[in-house]
C-alpha positions in Angstrom: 34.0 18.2 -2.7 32.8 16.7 0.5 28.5 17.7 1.2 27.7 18.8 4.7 26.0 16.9 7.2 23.5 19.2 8.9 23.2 20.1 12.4 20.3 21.2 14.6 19.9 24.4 13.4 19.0 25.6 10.3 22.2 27.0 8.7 22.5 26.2 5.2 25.6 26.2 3.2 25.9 28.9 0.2 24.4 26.9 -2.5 27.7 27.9 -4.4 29.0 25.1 -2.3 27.4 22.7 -3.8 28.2 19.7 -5.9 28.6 19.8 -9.5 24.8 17.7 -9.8 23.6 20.7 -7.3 23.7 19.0 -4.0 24.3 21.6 -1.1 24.2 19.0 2.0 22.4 16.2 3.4 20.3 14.9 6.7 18.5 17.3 9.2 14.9 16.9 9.3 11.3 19.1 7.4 10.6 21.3 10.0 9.0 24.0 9.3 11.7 26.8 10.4 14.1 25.0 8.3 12.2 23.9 5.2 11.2 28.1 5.0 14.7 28.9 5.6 15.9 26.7 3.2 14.0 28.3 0.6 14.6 31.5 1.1 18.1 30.1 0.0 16.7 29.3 -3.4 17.5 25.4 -1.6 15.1 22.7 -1.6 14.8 18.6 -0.4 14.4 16.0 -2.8 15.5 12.0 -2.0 14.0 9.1 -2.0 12.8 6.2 0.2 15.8 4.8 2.7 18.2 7.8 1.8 18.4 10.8 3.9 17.2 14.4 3.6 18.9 15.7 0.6 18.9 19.5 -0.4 20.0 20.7 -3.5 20.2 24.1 -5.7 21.1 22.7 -9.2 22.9 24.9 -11.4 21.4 26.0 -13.9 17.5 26.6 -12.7 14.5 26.4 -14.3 12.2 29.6 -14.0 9.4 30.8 -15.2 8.4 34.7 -16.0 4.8 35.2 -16.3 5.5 37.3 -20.1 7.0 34.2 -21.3 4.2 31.6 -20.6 2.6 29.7 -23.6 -0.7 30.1 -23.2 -1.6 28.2 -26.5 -5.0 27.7 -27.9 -5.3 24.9 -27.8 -5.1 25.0 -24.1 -6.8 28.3 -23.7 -9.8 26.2 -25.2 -9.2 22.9 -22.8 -9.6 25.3 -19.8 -13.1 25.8 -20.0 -13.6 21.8 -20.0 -12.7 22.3 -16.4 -13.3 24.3 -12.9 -10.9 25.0 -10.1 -10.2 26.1 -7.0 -7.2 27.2 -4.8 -6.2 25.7 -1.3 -9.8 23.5 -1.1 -7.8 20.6 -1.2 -4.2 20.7 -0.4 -3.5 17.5 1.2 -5.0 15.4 -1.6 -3.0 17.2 -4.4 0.0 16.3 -2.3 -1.4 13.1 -2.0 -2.0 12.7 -5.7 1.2 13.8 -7.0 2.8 11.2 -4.9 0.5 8.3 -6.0 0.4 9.3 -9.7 2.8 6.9 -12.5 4.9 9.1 -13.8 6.7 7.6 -17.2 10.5 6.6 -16.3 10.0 7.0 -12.6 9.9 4.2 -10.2 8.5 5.7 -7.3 8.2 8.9 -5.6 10.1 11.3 -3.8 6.8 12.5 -1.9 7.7 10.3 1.3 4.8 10.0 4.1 6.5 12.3 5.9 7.1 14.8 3.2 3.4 15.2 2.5 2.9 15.8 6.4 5.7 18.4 6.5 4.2 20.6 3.6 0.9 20.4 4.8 1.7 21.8 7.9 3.3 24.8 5.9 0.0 24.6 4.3 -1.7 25.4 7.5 0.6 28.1 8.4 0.5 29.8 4.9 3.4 29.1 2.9 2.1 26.4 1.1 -0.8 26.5 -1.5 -2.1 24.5 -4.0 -4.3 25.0 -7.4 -7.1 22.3 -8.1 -8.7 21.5 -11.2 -12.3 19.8 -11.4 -14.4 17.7 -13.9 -17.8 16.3 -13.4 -16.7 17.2 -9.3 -13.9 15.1 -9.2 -10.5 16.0 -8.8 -8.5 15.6 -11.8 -5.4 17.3 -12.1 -4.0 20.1 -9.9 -0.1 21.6 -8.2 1.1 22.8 -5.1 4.5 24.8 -4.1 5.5 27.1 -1.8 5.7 30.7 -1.4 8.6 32.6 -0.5 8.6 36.4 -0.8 7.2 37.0 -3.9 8.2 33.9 -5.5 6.3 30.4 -6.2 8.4 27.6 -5.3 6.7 24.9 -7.7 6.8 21.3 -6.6 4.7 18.6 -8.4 1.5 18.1 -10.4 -0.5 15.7 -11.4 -3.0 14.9 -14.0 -6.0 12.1 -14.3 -7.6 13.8 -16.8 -6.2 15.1 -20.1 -4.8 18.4 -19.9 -5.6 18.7 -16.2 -2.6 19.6 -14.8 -1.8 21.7 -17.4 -4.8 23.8 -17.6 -4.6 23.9 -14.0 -0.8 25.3 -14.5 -2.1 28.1 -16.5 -4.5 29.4 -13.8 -1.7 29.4 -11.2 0.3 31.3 -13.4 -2.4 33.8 -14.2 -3.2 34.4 -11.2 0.4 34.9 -10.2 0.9 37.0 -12.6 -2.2 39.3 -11.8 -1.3 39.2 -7.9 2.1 40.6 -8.2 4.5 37.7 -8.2 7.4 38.2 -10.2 8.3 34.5 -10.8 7.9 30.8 -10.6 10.8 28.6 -9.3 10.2 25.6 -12.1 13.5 24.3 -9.8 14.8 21.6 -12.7 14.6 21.7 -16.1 11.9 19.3 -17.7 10.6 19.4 -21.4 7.1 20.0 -20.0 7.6 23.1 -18.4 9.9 24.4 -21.2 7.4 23.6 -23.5 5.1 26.0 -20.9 8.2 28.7 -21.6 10.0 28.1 -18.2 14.1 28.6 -19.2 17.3 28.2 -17.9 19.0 30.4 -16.2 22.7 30.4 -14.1 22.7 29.5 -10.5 23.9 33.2 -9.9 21.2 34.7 -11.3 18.4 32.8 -9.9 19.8 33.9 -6.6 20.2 37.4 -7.3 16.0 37.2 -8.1 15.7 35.6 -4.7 17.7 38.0 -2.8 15.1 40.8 -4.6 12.0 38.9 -4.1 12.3 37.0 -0.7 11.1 40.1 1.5 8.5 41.2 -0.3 4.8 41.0 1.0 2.0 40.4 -1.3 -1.6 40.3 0.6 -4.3 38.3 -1.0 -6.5 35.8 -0.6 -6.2 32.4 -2.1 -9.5 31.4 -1.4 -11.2 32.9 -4.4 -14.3 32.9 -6.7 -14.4 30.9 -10.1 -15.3 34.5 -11.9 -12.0 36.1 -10.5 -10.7 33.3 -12.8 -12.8 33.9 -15.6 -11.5 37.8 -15.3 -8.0 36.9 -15.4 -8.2 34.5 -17.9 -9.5 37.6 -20.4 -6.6 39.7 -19.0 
């Protein structure tokens, strides 16, 4: 199956084009209009240095319903070692998922100009991030994007044990307890399995999409530490 080359505009193949590793078409650029419109298409860009712009939908998709989250203990307890906040500082979670050694990774996939393309969608609202704090310093935190009612996750990070993690489970609770109906894990890992993110067909993931893109949920991301507490008690 031959991958399409993108033009100008934003048109997308049907993701049930794409290649058997879930590659729908390549080159383009991250503008805004087509980044959003992308997504929307349950498609998203992931390459790395020297190759071009990349878009996949892999089949099958990771998801996560808010019922199914393991909220363990143990984790429950490791929250409280930390504070957070939500869209205070966006650019240097970007910043620090990119940076952070991962284990059998060489490199990243957050270019320079992919952490300037999401924060602009972080300055028109479709980007957000959660940030988690110890001692004042940044230690763990994850951004995404947000399409309908849907949270498009993209990367975390961690500097502090647990961090990203417990920093995870406030997203997700907070999600859950604005009216999201699901987060887009996009591909399978252990670590969000072992969260309760599953599997599910290509098909079916954009099914959910096609229910969720249009929906408007209005809140404010900018929120209090005790509207954290409260949901955390939910």
């Amino acid at each position: 199956m031959s991958i399409a080359k993108l033009t100008l505009d934003n048109i997308f193949p049907h993701p049930d084009q794409a290649t058997k590793e879930g590659i729908v078409a390549f080159g383009g650029d991250l503008s805004p209009s087509r980044l959003m419109s992308a997504y929307k298409k349950g498609i998203f860009p992931w390459y790395s240095e020297g190759d071009p712009i990349i878009w996949w939908s892999p089949n099958p998709r990771l998801i996560l319903d808010f019922s199914d989250f393991k909220l363990r203990r143990s984790l429950q307890k490791r929250i409280k070692h930390f504070t957070y906040s939500f869209d205070t500082k966006f650019l240097d979670v970007v910043a620090s998922c990119a940076s952070t050694k991962r284990k059998g990774q060489n490199g990243t996939w957050i270019l320079p100009e992919v952490i300037e393309a999401y924060n602009v969608l972080h300055g028109m609202g479709h980007a957000h991030s959660v940030e988690a704090y110890q001692d004042g310093a940044l230690v763990g935190g994850a951004y995404g994007v947000v399409v309908g009612s849907v949270f498009c996750g993209e990367s975390m990070f961690a500097h502090a044990s647990d961090a990203s993690k417990a920093a995870f489970a406030i997203l997700v609770k907070h999600l859950e307890y604005w009216g999201y109906d699901f987060i887009d894990c996009q591909i399978p890992t252990k670590h969000l399995k072992s969260l309760g993110a599953k599997e599910i067909s290509r098909d079916s993931f954009l099914v959910r999409m096609d229910k969720s893109v249009d929906k408007y949920l209005n809140h404010n991301w900018q929120i209090e530490n005790i509207v954290i507490n409260k949901v955390l008690k939910r």
